[in-house]
C-alpha beads as a LAMMPS data file, in Angstrom:
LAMMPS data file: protein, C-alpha beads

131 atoms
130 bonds

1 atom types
1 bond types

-500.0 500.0 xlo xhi
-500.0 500.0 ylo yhi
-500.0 500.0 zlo zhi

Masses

1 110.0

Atoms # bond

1 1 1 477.728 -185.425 -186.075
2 1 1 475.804 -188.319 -186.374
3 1 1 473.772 -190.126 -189.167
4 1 1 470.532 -191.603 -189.167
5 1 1 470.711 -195.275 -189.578
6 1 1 470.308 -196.473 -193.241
7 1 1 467.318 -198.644 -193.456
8 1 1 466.190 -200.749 -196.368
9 1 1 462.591 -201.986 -196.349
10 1 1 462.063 -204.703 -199.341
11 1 1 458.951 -206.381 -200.924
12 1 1 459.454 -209.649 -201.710
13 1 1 456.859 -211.548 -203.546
14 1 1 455.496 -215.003 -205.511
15 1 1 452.565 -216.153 -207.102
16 1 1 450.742 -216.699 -204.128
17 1 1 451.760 -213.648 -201.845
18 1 1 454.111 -211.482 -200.585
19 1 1 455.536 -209.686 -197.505
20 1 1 457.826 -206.584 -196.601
21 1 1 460.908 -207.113 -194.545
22 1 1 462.913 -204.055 -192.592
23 1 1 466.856 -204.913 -193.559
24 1 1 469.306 -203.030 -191.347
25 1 1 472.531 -201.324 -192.916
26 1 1 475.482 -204.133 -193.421
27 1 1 478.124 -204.417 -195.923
28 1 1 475.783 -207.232 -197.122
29 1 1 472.444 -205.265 -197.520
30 1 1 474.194 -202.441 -199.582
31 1 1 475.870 -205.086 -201.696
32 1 1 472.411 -206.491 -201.926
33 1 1 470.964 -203.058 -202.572
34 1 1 472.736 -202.448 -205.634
35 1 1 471.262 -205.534 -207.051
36 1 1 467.728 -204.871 -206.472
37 1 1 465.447 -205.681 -208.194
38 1 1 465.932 -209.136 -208.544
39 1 1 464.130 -212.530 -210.173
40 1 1 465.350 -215.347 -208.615
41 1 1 463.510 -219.175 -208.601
42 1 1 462.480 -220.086 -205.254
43 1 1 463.804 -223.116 -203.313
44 1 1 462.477 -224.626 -200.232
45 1 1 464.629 -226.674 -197.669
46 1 1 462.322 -228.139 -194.913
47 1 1 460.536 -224.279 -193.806
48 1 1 462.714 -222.251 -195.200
49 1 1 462.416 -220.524 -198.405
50 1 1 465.943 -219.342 -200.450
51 1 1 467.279 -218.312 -203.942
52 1 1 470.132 -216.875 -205.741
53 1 1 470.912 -213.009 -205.706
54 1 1 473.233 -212.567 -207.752
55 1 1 475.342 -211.513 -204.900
56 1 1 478.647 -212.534 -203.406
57 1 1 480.053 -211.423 -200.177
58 1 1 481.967 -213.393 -197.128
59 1 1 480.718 -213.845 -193.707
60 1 1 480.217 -210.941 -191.609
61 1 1 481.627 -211.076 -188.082
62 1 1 478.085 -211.638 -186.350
63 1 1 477.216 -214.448 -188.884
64 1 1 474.466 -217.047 -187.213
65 1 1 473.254 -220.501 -188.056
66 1 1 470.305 -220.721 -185.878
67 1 1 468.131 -217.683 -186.166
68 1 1 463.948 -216.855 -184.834
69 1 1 461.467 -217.592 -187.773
70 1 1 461.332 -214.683 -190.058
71 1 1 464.959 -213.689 -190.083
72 1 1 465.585 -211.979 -193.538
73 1 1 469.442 -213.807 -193.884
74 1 1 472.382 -214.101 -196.420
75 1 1 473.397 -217.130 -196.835
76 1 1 477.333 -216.542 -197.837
77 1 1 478.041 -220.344 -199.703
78 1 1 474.997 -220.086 -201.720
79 1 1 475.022 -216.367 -202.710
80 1 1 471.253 -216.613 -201.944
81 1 1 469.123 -214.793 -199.676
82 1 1 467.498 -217.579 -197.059
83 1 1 463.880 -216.918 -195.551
84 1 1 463.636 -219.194 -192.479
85 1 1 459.774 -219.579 -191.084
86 1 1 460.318 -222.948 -189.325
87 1 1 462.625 -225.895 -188.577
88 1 1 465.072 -227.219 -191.170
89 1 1 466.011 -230.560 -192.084
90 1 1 468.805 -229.900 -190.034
91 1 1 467.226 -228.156 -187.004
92 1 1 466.860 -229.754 -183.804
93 1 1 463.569 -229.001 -182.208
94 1 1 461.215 -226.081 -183.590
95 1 1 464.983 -223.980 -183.689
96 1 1 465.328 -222.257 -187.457
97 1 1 469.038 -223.731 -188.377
98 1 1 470.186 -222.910 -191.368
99 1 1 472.908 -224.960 -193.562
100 1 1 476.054 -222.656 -191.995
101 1 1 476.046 -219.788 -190.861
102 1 1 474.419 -216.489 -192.242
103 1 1 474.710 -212.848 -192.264
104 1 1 472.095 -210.894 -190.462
105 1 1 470.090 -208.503 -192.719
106 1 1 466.568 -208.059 -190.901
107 1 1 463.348 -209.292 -190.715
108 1 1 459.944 -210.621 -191.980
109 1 1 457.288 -207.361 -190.760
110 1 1 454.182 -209.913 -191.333
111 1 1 453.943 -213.460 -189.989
112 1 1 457.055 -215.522 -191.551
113 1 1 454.655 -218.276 -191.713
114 1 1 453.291 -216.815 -195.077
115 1 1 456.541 -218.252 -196.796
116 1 1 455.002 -221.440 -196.594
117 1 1 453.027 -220.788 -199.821
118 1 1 456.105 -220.368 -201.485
119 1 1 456.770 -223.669 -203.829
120 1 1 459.774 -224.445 -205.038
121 1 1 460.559 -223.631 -208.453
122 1 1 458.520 -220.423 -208.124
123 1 1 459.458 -217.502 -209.595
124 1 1 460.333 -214.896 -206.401
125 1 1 460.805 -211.098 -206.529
126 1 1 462.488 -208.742 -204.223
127 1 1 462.623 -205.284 -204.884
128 1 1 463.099 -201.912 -202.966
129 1 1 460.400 -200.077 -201.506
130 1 1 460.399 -196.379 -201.511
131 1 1 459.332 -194.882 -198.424

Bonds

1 1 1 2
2 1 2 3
3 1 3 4
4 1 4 5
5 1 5 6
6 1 6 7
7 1 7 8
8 1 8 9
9 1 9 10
10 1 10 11
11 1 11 12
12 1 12 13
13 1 13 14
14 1 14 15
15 1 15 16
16 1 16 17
17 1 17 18
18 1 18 19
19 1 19 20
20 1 20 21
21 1 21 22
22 1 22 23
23 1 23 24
24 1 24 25
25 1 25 26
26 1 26 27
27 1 27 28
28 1 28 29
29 1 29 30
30 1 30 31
31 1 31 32
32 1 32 33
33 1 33 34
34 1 34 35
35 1 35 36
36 1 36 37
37 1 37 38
38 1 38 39
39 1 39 40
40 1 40 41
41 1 41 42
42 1 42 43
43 1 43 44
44 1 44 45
45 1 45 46
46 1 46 47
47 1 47 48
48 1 48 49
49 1 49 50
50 1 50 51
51 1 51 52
52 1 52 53
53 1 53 54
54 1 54 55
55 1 55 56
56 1 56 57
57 1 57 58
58 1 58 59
59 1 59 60
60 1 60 61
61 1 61 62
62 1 62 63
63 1 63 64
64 1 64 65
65 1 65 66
66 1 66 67
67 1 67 68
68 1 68 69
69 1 69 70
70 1 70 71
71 1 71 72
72 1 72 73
73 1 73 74
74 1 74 75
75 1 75 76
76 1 76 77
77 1 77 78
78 1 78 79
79 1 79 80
80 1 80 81
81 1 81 82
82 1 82 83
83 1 83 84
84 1 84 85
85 1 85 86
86 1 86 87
87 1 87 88
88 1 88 89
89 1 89 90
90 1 90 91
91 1 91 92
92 1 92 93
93 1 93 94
94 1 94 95
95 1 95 96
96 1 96 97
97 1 97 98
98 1 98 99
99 1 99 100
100 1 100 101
101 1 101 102
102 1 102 103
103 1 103 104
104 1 104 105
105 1 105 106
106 1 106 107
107 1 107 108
108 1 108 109
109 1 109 110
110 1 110 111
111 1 111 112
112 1 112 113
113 1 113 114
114 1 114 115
115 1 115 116
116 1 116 117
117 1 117 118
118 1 118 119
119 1 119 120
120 1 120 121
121 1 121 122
122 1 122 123
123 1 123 124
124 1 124 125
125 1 125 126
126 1 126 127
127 1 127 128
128 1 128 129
129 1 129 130
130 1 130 131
């Protein structure tokens, strides 16, 4: 028998805005799950946006540094959820690279580019949405 696939969809939001993301079921979105909601302050790193969950967990087989704008990722060193919506300091071209590699979770459903209201030091929300 088979089960329907378990997806999250999450709200995260900031003084200026906010946006929904679909996250797909990985031992890293359940652990994240559990810890919903969360307060975290935002950081930015070049145009991406990321902050602390809370949350620690080790790469997941399928882990990727360079990921399309609007990738909702884990970022395993930092314990942090990291919103990519444009090159990094460390990117080379327009590519989203993030600082290692990152688990997978989902992505943005607006335009990523909305992040880039986001300051850092803002206080960020993410919290579950109920279907």
């Amino acid at each position: 028998m088979q089960t329907e696939q378990h997806q999250l969809r999450i709200r995260i939001s900031w003084p200026a805005g906010h946006l929904t993301a679909t996250v797909g079921d990985t031992p890293t979105a359940r652990a994240l799950e559990k810890a919903l909601p969360l307060t975290a302050t935002a950081r930015t790193w070049g145009e991406e946006v990321y902050f602390d969950t809370g949350v620690s967990v080790p790469c997941e087989a399928d882990a990727r540094q360079v990921v399309e704008p609007g990738t909702v990722a884990f970022w395993p060193d930092g314990d942090a959820l990291a919103l990519p919506y444009g090159p990094t300091p460390i990117s080379r071209g327009d590519e989203c690279r993030l600082a290692s590699p990152c688990n997978v979770l989902g992505r943005i459903e607006q335009d990523p580019r909305l992040l880039a209201t986001v300051r850092d030091g803002d206080p960020i929300r993410v919290e579950l949405l109920t279907a």
